[in-house]
Every structure is written in structure tokens, then in C-alpha cells.
N, C-alpha and C positions, 0 to 999 in steps of 0.2 A: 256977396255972401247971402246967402237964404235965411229966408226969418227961423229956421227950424235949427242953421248952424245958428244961429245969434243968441235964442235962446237958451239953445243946450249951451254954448260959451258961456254966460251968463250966469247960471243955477250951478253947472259940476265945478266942483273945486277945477284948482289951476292945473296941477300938474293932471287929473284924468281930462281936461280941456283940452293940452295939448297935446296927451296922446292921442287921443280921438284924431284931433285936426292931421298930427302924424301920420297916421294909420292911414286915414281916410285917403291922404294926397298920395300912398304908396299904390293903391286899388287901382288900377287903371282901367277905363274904357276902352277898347280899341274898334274902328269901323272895319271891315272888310277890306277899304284901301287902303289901309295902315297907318293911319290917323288914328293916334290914342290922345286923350284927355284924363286927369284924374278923376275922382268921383268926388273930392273937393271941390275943385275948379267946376263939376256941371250942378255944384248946388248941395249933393248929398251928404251921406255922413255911411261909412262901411269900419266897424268899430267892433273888434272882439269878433268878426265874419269868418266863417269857412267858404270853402265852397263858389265855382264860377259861373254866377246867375249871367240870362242875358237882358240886355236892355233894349228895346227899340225906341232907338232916338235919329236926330236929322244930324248926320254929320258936319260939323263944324268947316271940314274943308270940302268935303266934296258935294256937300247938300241935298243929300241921298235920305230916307227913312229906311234905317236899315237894323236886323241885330247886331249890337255892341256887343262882343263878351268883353266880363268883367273879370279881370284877374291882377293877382298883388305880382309886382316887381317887374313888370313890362316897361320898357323905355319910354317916355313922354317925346312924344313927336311934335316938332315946333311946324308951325304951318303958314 
């Protein structure tokens, strides 16, 4: 967990805490070889978001620096 999930857990009431944490593990990352992660799981927090930014990140399984798009309800791929 990142200091910036720790905090905000910390300070908002319980129940907007765990909708946050909710929401956030729904957002998915995915790599181009189809490797997704949440956006919990990589540290962040996507809370009350529209909209599928992308990320450049090093993927987890194929260890590439690539853009991630970000989008809510994609399937988490175990790797």
C-alpha cells in the first residue's frame, strides 16, 4: 500500500475509505500483451474518475515500458 493510500485510509471516514479502495481495485491497467493489474494493486487511488487515461508503466509480466490503458471492469489477469 502506498503512503498516499495510507493516508487518505486514515483521514476519510470508513465507509468513503472503502469505497475509494472499491472503485480504485475495479480500474484496471492493462499492458498491450494483456496483462492487467488494478490501479489499487500498482499503488494509486482512481475514485469518482471518468474517462480512460493512459499510463506508461513497466509491465509486471512481460517487463516491457509500455502504455497501460486504464479502464473500469476489465478482467484482472493472474500472471
Amino acid at each position: 500500500m502506498s503512503s498516499t493510500q495510507k493516508f487518505l485510509l486514515a483521514i476519510l471516514p470508513k465507509s468513503w475509505a472503502q469505497g475509494m479502495e472499491t472503485e480504485s481495485r475495479e480500474w484496471m491497467l492493462q499492458c498491450p500483451c494483456g496483462y492487467a493489474k488494478s490501479v489499487w494493486d500498482w499503488g494509486g487511488i482512481r475514485w469518482k474518475a471518468a474517462g480512460n487515461p493512459k499510463k506508461y508503466l513497466r509491465c509486471s509480466q512481460c517487463g516491457e515500458m509500455t502504455w497501460h490503458l486504464c479502464a473500469k471492469g476489465q478482467q484482472q489477469q493472474q500472471g
